[in-house]
N, C-alpha and C positions, 0 to 999 in steps of 0.2 A: 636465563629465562626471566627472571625478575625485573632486571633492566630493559629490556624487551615489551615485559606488560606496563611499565613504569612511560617509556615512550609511546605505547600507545594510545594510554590512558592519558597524556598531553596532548598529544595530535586528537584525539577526541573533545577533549576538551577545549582545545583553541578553537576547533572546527565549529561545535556546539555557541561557542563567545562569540567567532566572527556570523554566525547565524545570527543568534538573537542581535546583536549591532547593526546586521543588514535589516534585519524588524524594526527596530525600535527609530532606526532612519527614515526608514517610509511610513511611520506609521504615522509619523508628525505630522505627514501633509495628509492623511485620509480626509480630516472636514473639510478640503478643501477640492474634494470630488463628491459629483453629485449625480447619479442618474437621474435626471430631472424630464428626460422624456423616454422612448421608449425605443426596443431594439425588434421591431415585429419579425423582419426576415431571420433575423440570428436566432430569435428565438421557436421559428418553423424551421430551421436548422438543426437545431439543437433536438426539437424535442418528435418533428418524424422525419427527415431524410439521415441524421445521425451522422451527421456530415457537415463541418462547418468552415467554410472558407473564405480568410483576410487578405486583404490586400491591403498593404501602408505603400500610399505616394507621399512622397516626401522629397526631401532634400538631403544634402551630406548629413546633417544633424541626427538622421537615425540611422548610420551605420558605425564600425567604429574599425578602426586600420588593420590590416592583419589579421590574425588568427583572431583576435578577439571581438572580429566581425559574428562569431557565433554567440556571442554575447552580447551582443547590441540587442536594444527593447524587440526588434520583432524576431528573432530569434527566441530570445527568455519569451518574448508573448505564446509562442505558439506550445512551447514548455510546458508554462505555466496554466492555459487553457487546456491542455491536454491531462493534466492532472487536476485540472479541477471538472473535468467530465468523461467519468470513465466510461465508455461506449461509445464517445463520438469521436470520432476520428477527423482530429483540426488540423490544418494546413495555413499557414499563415508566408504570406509571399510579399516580398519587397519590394518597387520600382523606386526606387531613391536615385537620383540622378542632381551634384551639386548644379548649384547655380541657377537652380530653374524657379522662376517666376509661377504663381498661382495660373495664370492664364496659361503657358505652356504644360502646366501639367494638366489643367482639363482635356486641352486637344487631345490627349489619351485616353478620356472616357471612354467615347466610343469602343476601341479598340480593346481596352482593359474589358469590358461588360461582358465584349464577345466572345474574347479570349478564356477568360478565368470565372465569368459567373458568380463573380463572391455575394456572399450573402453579406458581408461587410466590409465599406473599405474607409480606412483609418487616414483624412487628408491632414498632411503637415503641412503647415505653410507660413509665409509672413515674413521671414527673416529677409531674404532675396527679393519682396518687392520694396519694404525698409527701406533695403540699401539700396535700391535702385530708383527709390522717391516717386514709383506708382502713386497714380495720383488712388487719392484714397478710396472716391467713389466707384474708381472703376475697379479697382480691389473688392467691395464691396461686390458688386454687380457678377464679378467671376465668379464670386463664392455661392450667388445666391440660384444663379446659374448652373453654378457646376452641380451644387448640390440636388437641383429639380431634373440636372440627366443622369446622377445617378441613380435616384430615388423611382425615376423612370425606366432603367433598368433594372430594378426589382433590389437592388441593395441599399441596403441602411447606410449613413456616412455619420463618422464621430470628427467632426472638427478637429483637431490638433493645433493650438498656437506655437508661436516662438518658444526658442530657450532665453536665459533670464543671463546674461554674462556683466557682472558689474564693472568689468574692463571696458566695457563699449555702451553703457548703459545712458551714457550723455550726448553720444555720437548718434545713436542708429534710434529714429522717434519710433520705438516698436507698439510704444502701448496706444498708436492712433490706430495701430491696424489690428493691434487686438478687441479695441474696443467696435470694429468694423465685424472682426469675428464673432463676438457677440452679439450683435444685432441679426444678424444671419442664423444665429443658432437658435436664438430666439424665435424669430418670424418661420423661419424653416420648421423648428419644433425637432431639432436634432441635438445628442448628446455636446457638450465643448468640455473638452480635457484641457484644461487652463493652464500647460506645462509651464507659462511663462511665472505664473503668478504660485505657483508651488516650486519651481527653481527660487523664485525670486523668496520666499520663505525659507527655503534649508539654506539660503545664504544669509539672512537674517537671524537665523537661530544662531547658525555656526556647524549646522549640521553636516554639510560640505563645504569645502573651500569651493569656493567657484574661483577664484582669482588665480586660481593654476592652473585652468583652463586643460588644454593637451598636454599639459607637463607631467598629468600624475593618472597615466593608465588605470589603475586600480579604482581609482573615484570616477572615473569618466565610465567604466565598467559599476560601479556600484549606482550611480546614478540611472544608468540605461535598467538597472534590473531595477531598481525602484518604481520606474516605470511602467515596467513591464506588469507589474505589482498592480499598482493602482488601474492601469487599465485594465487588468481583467476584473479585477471589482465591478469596474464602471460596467463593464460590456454584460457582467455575470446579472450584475442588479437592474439592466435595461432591459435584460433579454425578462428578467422576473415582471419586473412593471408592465411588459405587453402581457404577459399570461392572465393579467386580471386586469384587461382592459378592454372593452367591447371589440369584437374583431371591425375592421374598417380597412376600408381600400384606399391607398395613396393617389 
């Protein structure tokens, strides 16, 4: 029996160590998230239908292989929002499809507004027009676009940049199309989750290895929940800044 409580009280205590380590990793990059504008629909979500619904379009970059697809960020997002709002009942739903271009994932709006109604949907984008040398303005133009039909279907959109890989960091010009994202989140006045510029941080601490890439499961899984982490901050603290902000129609 002793050796018994002896093992348990190590599996708690490892469990309790690899927690706070999964803390103390995302917690580096918090100043580097900002609710700077506001989440009106999430927050008429939130606070009378009690019913909140995501949608992440994206690319391969937010899902992850295998079983440990339920652990990719919008999985832990819908988690993690769930427990951080007890009463409302969140759903958080995927369309991730590799290789697609920002312009091919707008022709989806339509279809996505109809279909699913979210009161928020989370755009990933950038890596795939990168590498495909989208000229930049028209990059630009999709986002600024994409953003005025979803806004016109009644949902809020949080921009999503690239991830930060310094295997390819010389290769692929990401930071012309993030600085592209920012000017759009800017003039549009929508939240940007700057994933590129907070990867690009926990590889300058040392906080992850980024340089092993797909090789080491358990970090590509620790990263995706850090994620998960900081955007519901983001979406918790946008949804607050409408509540004390004159009501106004888009």
């Amino acid at each position: 029996m002793r050796t018994l409580l002896l093992v348990i009280v190590g599996l708690l205590a490892t469990t309790a160590g690899a927690l706070a380590q999964a803390d103390d990793a995302c917690s580096v990059a918090e100043p580097l998230v900002h609710a700077e504008n506001s989440l009106t629909h999430v927050a008429a979500a939130i606070d009378t239908t009690h019913h909140l619904d995501v949608i992440v379009i994206g690319s391969a970059s937010s899902v992850l292989p295998g079983i440990a697809g339920k652990r990719a960020y919008p999985a832990r997002l819908e988690t993690l929002l769930a427990s951080r709002l007890p009463g409302v009942e969140v759903k958080v739903g995927s369309r991730a499809k590799p290789r697609q271009t920002a312009a091919e994932m707008a022709e989806q709006f339509d279809k996505l507004l109809a279909e699913d109604k979210p009161a928020l949907v989370i755009w990933q984008t950038g890596t795939v027009d990168a590498m495909r040398g989208v000229d930049p303005d028209e990059f630009r133009a999709t986002l600024d676009d994409g953003v005025g039909v979803l806004h016109t279907g009644n949902a809020d959109v949080i921009l999503m940049n690239m991830q930060y890989s310094p295997r390819t960091e010389s290769m692929i010009a990401v930071d012309t199309y993030a600085e592209q994202m920012l000017w759009v989140a800017i003039q549009r006045e929508v939240p940007l989750f700057d994933r590129l510029g907070i990867m690009r941080h926990w590889s300058e601490l040392g906080t992850f290895d980024l340089f092993s890439g797909n090789k080491d499961p358990q970090m590509a899984e620790q990263v995706h929940d850090c994620i998960a982490r900081l955007l519901v901050d983001l979406i918790l603290d946008a949804a607050k800044r409408a509540r004390s902000e004159p009501s106004v129609t888009r």
